[in-house]
C-alpha positions as CSV (number, residue, x, y, z in Angstrom):
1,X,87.0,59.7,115.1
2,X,85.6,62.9,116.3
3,X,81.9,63.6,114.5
4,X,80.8,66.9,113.2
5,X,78.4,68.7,114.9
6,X,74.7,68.4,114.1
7,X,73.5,70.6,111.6
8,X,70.7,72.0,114.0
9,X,73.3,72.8,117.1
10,X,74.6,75.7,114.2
11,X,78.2,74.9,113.7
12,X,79.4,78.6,112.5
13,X,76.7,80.6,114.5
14,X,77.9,79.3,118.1
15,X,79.9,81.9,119.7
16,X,83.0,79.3,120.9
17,X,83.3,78.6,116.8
18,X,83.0,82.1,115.6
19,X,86.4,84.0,114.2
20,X,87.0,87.6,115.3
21,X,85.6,90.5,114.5
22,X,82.7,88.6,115.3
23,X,83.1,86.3,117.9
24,X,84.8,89.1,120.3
25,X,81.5,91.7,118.9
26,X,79.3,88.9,120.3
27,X,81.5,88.7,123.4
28,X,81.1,92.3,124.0
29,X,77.7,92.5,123.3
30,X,76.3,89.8,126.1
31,X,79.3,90.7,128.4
32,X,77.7,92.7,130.8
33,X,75.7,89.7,131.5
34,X,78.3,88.0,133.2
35,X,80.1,91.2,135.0
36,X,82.0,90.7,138.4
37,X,79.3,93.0,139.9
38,X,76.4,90.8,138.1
39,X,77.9,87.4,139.8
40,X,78.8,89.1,143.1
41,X,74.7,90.3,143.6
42,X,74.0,86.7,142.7
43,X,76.5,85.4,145.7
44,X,74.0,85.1,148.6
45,X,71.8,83.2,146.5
46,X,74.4,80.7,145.1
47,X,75.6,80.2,148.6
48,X,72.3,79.1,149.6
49,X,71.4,76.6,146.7
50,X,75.1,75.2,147.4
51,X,74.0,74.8,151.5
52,X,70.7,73.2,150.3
53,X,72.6,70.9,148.3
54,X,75.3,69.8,150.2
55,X,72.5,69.1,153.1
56,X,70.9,67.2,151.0
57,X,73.3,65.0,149.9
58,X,74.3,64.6,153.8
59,X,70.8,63.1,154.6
60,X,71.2,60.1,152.2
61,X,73.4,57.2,153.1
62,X,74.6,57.0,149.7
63,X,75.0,59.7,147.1
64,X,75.7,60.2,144.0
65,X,78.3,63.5,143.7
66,X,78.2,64.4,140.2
67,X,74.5,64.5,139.9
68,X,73.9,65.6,143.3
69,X,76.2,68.6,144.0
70,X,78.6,68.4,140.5
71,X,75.9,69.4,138.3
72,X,72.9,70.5,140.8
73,X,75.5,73.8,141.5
74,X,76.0,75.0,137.7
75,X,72.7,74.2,136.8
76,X,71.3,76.7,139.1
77,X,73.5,79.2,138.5
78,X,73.3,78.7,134.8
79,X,69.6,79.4,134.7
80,X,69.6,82.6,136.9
81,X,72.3,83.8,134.6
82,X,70.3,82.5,131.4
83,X,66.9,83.5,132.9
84,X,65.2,80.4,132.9
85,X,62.6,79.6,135.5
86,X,64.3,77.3,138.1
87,X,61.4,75.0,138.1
88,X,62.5,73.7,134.5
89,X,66.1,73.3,135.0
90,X,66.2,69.6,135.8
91,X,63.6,68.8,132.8
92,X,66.4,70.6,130.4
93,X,69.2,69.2,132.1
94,X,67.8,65.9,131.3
95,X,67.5,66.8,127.6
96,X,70.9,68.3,127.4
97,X,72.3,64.8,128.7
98,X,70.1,63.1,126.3
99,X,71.7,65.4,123.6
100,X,75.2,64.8,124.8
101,X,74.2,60.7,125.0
102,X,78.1,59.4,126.3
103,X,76.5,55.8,126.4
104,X,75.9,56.3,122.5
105,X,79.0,54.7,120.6
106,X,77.8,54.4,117.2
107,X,79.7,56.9,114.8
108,X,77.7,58.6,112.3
109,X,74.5,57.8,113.9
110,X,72.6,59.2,116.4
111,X,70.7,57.8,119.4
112,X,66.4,58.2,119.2
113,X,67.0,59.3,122.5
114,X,69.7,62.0,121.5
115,X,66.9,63.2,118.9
116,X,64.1,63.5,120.8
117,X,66.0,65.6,123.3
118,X,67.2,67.7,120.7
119,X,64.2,68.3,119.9
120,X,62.5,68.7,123.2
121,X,65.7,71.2,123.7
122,X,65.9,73.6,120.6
123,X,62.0,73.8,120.7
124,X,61.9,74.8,124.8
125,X,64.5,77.4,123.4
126,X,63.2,78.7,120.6
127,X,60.2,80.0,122.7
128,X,62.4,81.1,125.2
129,X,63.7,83.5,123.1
130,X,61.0,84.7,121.6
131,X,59.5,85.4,125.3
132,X,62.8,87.1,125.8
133,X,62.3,89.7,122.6
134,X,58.8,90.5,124.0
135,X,59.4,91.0,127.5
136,X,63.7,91.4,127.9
137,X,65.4,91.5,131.1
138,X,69.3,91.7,132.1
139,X,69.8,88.1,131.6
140,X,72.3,87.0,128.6
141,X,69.5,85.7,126.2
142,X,67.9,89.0,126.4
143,X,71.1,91.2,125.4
144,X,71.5,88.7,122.6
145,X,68.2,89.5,121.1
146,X,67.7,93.1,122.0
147,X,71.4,94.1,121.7
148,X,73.4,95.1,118.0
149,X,76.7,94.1,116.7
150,X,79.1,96.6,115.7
151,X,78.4,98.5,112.2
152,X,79.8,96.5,109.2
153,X,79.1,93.1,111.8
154,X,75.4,92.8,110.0
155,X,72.4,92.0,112.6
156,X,72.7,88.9,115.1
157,X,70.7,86.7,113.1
158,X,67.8,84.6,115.1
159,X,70.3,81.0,114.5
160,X,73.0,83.3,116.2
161,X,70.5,84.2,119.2
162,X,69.2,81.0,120.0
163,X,72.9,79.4,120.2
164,X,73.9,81.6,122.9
165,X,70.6,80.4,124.6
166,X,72.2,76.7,123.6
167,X,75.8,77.1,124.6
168,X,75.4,78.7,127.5
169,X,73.1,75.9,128.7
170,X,75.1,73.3,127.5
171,X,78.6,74.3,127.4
172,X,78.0,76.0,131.1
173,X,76.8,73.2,132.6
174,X,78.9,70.2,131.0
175,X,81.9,72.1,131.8
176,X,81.8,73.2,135.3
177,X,80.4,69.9,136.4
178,X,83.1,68.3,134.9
179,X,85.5,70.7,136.2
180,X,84.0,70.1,140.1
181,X,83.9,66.3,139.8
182,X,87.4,66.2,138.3
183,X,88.6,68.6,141.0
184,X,86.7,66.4,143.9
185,X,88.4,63.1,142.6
186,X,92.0,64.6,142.0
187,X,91.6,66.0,145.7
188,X,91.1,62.2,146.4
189,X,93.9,61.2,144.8
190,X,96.0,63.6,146.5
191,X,94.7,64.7,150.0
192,X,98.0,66.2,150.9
193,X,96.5,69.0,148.5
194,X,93.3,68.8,150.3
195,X,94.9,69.5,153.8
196,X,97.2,72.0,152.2
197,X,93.8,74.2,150.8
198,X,92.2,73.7,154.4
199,X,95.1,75.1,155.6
200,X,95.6,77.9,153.2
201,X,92.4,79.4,152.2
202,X,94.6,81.8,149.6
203,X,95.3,79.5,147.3
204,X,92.1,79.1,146.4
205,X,92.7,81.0,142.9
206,X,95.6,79.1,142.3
207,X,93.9,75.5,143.4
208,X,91.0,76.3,140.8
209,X,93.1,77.1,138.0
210,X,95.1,73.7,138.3
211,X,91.7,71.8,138.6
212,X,91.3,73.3,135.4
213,X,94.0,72.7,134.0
214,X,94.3,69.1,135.6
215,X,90.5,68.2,134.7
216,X,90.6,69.9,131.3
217,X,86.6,69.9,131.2
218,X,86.7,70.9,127.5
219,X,89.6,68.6,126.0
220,X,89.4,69.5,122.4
221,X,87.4,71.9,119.9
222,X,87.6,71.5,116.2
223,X,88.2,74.0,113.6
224,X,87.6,73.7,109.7
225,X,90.6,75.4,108.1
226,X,89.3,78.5,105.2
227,X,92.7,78.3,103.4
228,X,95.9,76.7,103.1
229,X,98.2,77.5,106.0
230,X,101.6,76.0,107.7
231,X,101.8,75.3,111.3
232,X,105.5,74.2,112.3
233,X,106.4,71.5,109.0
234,X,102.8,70.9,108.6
235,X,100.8,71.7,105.2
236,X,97.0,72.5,106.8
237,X,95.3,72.8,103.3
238,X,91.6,74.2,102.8
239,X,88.8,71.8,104.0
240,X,90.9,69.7,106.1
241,X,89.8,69.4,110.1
242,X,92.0,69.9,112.5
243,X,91.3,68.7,115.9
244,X,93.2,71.5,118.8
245,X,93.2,69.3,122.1
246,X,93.8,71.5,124.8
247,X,93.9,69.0,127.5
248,X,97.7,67.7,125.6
249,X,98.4,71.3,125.6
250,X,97.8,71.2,129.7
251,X,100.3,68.4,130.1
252,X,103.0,70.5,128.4
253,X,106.3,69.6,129.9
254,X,107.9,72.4,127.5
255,X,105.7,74.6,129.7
256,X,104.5,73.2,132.7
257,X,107.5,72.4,135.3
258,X,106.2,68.4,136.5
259,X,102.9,68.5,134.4
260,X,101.5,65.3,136.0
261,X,101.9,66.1,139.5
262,X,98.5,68.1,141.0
263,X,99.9,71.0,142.4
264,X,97.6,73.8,144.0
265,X,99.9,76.5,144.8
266,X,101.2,76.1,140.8
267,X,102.7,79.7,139.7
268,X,103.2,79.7,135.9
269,X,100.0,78.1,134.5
270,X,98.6,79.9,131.5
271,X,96.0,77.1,131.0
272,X,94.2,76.5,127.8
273,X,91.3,74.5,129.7
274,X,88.6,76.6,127.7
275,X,91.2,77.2,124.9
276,X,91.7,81.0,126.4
277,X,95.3,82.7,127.1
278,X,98.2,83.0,124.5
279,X,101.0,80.3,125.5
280,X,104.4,81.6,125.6
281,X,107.6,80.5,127.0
């Protein structure tokens, strides 16, 4: 059983579970936040933090990957891009895993922990944006709040503004540490792979797109269905929920030639690991 969201993480005004016009308006409008020229003038710096943490982790016996370099990477990435002052990323990375709670297995309730960094969360946010409508920069938050939809698209309400504060944060960083621990173990598994990327430094595109597709960091998203509809034999009728698991859709063997074998240099792979691309055959 897959819960609904919580009614204060906005189900509707979070730009992952918006329908077009809207969701590709909001995409347009915070785009230029996240431009190849943006990320390449934030390239030095990203090197750097990933030196620092990989040095790091070399001066400790023991270390612990995913918390170390998995998720130390994306989080400071994710607040440059965001805007957030780097001293306060590790106190809202700890809130966002005490949102996300994986050790809570209790459907239909939610953890005290969980709550109080929800709390802690959506209230550090909601005066980061309102810093960000006084004093706006380049960062994503700030196009959100300054920026205007299309005409006929109504005004990005303040719900809408403070989710792409929200999903950025925690869809950013869940994802792409997922996606770099995955990719770290399944190189693990298979160190022919390993050798073959050391040997090979083109592949690199093609070896990041099948530790997407291998990892699948976002496995599902839900959708609510606005009217009756028929996909295949199936009767979808108004109301219902309908689960879309993406990470299925990446084992494909109607698509994907050997689907369970890790394969860097893979040609055809039109993943769906953040539900993007249209899959033909």
């Amino acid at each position: 059983m897959i819960e609904d969201l919580p009614r204060e993480m906005g189900p509707g005004s979070v730009i992952n579970m918006m329908d077009d016009p809207r969701h590709k308006a909001l995409r347009r409008l915070i785009g230029p936040a996240l431009t190849n020229a943006r990320v390449a003038a934030m390239e030095d710096i990203l090197f750097a933090a990933a030196e620092s943490a990989v040095q790091a982790a070399l001066q400790q016996e023991r270390v612990d990957f995913v918390s170390a370099i998995a998720a130390e990477l994306p989080l400071f990435a994710i607040a440059s891009l965001v805007g957030i002052p780097q001293d306060d990323r590790h106190q809202i990375f700890a809130w966002i895993n005490a949102v996300l709670d994986y050790s809570d297995r209790q459907l239909g309730e939610t953890s005290i922990s969980s709550q109080q960094g929800m709390k802690n969360f959506m209230t550090y946010g909601h005066k980061f944006v309102d810093e960000k409508r006084q004093n706006p920069g380049r960062d994503i938050v700030s196009l959100a709040v300054t920026g205007e939809l299309p005409k006929g698209l109504g005004k990005l309400m303040p719900l809408e503004q403070l989710m792409v504060f929200s999903v950025v944060m925690v869809a950013g960083l869940e994802t792409t540490r997922n996606a770099i621990a995955g990719g770290i173990l399944a190189f693990i598994h298979h160190p022919e792979q390993w050798l073959r990327l050391q040997q090979d430094g083109g592949l690199m595109n093609s070896a990041l797109d099948e530790i997407l597709r291998w990892t699948s960091p976002t496995p599902y998203n839900r959708r609510t269905a606005t009217r009756d509809v028929i996909i295949g034999d199936r009767l979808i009728r108004r109301g219902e929920k309908v689960t879309l698991w993406w990470a299925s859709a990446n084992r494909d063997d109607a698509y994907y030639e050997q689907p369970f074998t890790f394969d860097i240099g893979r040609q055809k792979n039109l993943h769906l690991a953040f539900g993007i691309w249209g899959r033909g055959t």
